[in-house]
C-alpha positions as CSV (number, residue, x, y, z in Angstrom):
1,X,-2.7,-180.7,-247.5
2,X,-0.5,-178.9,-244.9
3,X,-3.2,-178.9,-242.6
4,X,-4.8,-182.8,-243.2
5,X,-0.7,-183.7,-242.0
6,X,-0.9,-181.6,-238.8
7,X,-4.7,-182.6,-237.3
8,X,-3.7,-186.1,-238.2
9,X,-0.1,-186.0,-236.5
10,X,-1.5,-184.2,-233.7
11,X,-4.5,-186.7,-233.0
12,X,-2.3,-189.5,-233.1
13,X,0.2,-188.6,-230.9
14,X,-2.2,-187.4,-228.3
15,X,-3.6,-190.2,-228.1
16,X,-0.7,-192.3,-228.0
17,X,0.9,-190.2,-225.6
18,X,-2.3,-190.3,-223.3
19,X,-2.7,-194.0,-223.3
20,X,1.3,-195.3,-223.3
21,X,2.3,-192.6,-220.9
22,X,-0.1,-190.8,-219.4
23,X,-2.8,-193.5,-217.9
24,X,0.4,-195.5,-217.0
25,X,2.0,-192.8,-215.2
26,X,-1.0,-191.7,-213.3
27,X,-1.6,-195.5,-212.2
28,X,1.9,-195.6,-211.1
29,X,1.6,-192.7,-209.5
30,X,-1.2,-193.4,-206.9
31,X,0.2,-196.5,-206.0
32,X,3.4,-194.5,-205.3
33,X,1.5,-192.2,-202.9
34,X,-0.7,-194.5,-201.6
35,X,2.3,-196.5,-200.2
36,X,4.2,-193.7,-199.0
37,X,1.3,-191.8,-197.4
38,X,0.6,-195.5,-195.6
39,X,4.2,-195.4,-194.3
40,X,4.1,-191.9,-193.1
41,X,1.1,-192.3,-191.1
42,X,2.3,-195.2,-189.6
43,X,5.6,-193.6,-188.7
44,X,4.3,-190.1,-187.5
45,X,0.3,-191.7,-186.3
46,X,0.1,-188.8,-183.4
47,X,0.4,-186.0,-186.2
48,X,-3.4,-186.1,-188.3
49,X,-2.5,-185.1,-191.5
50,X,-4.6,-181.8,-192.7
51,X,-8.1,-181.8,-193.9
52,X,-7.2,-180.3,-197.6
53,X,-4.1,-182.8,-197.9
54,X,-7.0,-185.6,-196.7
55,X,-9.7,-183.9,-199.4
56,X,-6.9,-184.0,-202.7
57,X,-6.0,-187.8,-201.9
58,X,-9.8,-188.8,-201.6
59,X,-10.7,-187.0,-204.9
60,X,-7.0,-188.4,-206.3
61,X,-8.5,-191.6,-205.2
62,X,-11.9,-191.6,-206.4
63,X,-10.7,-190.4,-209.7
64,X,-8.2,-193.0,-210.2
65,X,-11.0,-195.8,-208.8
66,X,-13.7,-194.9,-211.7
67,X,-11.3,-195.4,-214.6
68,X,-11.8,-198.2,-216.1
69,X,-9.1,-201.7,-216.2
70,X,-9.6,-201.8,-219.8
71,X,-9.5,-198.7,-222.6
72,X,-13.1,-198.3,-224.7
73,X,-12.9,-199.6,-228.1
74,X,-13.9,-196.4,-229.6
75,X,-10.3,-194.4,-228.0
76,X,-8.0,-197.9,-229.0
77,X,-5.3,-197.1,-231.0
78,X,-4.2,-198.6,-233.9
79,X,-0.3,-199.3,-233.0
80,X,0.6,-200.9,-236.6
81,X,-1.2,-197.8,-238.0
82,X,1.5,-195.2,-236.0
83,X,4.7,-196.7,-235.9
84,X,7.8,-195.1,-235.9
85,X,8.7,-195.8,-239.7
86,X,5.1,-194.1,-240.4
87,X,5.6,-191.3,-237.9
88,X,9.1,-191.1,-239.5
89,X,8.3,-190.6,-242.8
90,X,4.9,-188.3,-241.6
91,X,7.8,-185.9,-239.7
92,X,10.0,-185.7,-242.9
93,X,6.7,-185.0,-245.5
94,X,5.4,-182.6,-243.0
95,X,9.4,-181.0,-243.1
96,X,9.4,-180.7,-246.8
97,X,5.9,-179.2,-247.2
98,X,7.0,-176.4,-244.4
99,X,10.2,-176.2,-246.3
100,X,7.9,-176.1,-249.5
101,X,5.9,-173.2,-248.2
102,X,8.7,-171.1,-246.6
103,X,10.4,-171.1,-250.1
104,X,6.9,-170.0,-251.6
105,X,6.4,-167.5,-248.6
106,X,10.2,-166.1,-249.4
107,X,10.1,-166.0,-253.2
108,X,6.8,-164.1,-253.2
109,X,8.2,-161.6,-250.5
110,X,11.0,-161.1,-252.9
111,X,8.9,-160.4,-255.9
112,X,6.8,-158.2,-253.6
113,X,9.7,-156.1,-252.3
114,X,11.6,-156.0,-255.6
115,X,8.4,-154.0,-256.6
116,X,8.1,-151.9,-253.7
117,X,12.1,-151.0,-254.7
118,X,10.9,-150.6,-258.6
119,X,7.7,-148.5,-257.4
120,X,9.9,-146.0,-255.2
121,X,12.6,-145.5,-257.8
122,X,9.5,-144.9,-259.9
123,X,8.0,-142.2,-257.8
124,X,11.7,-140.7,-256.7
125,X,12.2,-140.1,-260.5
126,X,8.5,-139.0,-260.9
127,X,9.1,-136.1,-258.1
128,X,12.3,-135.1,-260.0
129,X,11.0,-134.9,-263.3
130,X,8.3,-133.3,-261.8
131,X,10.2,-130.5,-259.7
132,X,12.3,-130.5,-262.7
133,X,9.2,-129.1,-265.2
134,X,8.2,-126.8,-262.3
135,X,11.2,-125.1,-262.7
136,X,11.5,-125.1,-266.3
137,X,7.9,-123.7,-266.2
138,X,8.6,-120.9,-263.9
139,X,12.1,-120.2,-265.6
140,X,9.1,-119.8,-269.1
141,X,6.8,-118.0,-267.0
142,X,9.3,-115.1,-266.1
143,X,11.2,-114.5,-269.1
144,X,7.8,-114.6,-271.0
145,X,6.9,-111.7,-268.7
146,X,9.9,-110.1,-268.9
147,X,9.7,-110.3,-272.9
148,X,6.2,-109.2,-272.8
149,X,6.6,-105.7,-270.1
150,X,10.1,-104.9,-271.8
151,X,8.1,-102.6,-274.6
152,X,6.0,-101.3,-272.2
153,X,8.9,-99.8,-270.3
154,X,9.8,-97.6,-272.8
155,X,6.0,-96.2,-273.3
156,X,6.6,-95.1,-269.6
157,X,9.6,-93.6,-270.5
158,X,7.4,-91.6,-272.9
159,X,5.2,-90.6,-270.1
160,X,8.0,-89.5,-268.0
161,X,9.1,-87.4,-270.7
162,X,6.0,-85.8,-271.1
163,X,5.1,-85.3,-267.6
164,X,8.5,-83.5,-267.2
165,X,7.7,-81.4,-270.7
166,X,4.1,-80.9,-269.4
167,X,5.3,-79.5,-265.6
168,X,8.3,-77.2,-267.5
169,X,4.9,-75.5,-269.5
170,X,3.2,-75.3,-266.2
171,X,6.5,-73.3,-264.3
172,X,6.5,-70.8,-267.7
173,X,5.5,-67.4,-265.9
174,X,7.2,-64.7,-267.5
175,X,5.6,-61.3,-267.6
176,X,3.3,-61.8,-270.6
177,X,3.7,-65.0,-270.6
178,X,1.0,-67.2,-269.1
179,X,1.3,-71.0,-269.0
180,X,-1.2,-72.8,-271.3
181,X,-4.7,-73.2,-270.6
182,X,-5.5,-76.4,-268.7
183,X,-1.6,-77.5,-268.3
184,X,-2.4,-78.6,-265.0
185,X,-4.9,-80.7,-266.0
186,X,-2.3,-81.9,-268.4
187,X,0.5,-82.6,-265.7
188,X,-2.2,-84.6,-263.4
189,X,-3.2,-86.7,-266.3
190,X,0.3,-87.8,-266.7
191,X,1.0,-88.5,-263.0
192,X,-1.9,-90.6,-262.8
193,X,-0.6,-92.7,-265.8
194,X,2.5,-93.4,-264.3
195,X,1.2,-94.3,-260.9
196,X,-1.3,-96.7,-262.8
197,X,1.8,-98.3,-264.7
198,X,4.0,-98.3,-261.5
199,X,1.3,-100.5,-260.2
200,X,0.0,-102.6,-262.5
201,X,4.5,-103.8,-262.8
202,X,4.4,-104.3,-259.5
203,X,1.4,-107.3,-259.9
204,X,4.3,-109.4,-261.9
205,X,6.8,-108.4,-259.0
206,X,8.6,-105.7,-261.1
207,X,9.5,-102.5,-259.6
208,X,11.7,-99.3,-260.5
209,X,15.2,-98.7,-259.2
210,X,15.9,-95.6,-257.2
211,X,18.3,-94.2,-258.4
212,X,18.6,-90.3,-258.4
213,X,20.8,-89.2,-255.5
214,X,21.7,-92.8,-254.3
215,X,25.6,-93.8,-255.0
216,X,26.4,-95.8,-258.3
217,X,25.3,-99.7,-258.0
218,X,27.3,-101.3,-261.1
219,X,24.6,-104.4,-260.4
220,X,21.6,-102.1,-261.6
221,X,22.6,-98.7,-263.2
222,X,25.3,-97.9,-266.1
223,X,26.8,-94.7,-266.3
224,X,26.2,-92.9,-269.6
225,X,28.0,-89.8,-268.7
226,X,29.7,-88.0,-265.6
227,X,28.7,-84.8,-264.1
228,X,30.1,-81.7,-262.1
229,X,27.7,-81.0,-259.1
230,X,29.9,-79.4,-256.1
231,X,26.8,-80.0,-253.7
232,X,26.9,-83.3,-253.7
233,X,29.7,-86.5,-253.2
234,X,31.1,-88.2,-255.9
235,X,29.7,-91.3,-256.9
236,X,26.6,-90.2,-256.5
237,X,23.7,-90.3,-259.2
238,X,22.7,-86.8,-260.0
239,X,20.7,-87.4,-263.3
240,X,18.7,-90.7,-264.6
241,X,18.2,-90.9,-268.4
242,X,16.6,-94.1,-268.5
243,X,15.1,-95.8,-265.5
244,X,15.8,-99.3,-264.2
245,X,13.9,-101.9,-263.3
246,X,14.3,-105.3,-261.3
247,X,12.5,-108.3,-260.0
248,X,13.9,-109.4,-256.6
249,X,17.8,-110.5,-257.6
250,X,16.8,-110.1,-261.1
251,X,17.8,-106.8,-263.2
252,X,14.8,-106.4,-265.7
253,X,16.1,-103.2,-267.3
254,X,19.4,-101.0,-266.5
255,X,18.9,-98.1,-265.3
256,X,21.2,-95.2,-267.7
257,X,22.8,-92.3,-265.0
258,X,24.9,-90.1,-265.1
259,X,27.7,-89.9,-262.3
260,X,28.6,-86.9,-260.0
261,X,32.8,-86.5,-260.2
């Protein structure tokens, strides 16, 4: 509909403007030149005017010359068809209908970016939520590990104490006294269980806390007991009952020491 009111205004006023205005004008116009160009030349005869000024007024004039007095029927206009209360009210429709679709235009970019607000508070709380269970899942994944390895800690403890048993048998040489057959094979057996356990913690990130001969760290290590060792500062670890262990910042297990005075 919008467009039927614009071809239509359009064509009409072209041609009104080309036949009221226009054709008139031109007409006017070459008689206007024609007259002054006549008094010019008659004023300045000894100065010729030049050959493109002579070639523009001769095309000018043949132009003008084969138009004809009277307008073809078939490019007439119908004046009672366009006058001004007709153009008027043709303005004021065409007004409305632009008014029409701007309102259209605006109400649907409204709905479109109240949508675009709605879909990126969606997503926004999505990523939260979403960061949110992440955490919660990684907070599961390490205490579930730290649950599961907790028992396994004290079944190296067991080797430890063994390995220590098993290397006091092997240093037995009194005379008489031989150390039992195939101790050493005993003591390498238990060395390469704990370097096999010591390992396969640190695939979950876990690892033991040095703490024989390094000073007290309240953080990681509890003192059980205090010692007397004149060798060495005070403050200092000089026996570990029970090791510690930690992942990263995280204290897994505390490590049970006893402190040099």
């Amino acid at each position: 509909m919008l467009k039927f009111y614009i071809a239509k205004f359009a064509k009409r006023f072209k041609q009104s403007i080309l036949d009221n205005v226009l054709l008139p004008l031109m007409k006017w116009t070459w008689v206007f030149l024609s007259a002054r160009i006549k008094a010019y030349e008659s004023d300045t005869a000894e100065v010729p005017a030049t050959k493109w000024k002579e070639k523009v007024l001769e095309d000018f004039k043949a132009w003008m010359t084969d138009l004809p007095e009277e307008m073809p029927i078939d490019r007439k206009v119908d004046m009672d068809s366009c006058d001004l209360y007709t153009l008027l009210m043709e303005f004021t429709a065409l007004r409305q209908e632009i008014k029409f679709q701007n309102r259209e235009q605006n109400n649907t970019l409204r709905i479109q970016q109240s949508f675009i607000d709605s879909l990126k508070e969606t997503l926004k709380l999505l990523k939260n939520r979403t960061s949110k269970l992440e955490t919660l899942e990684e907070r599961i994944r390490l205490a579930s590990e730290k649950k599961a390895v907790l028992p396994f800690l004290d079944i190296r403890d067991g080797l430890i104490r063994g390995l220590k048993a098993a290397k006091a048998a092997a240093a037995t040489r009194r005379l008489f006294v031989r150390p039992p057959q195939g101790i050493e094979g005993i003591v390498e057996g238990y060395e390469m269980a704990l370097r096999r356990f010591d390992r396969a913690l640190t695939y979950v990130g876990i690892t033991p806390v040095t703490a024989l001969g390094q000073p007290f760290d309240p953080a990681s290590m509890r003192a059980v007991g205090q010692g007397n060792d004149p060798q060495k500062e005070a403050g200092i670890v000089i026996e570990e009952q029970v090791g510690g262990f930690v992942r990263q910042d995280e204290v897994i297990r505390t490590a049970e020491v006893i402190v040099n005075k």
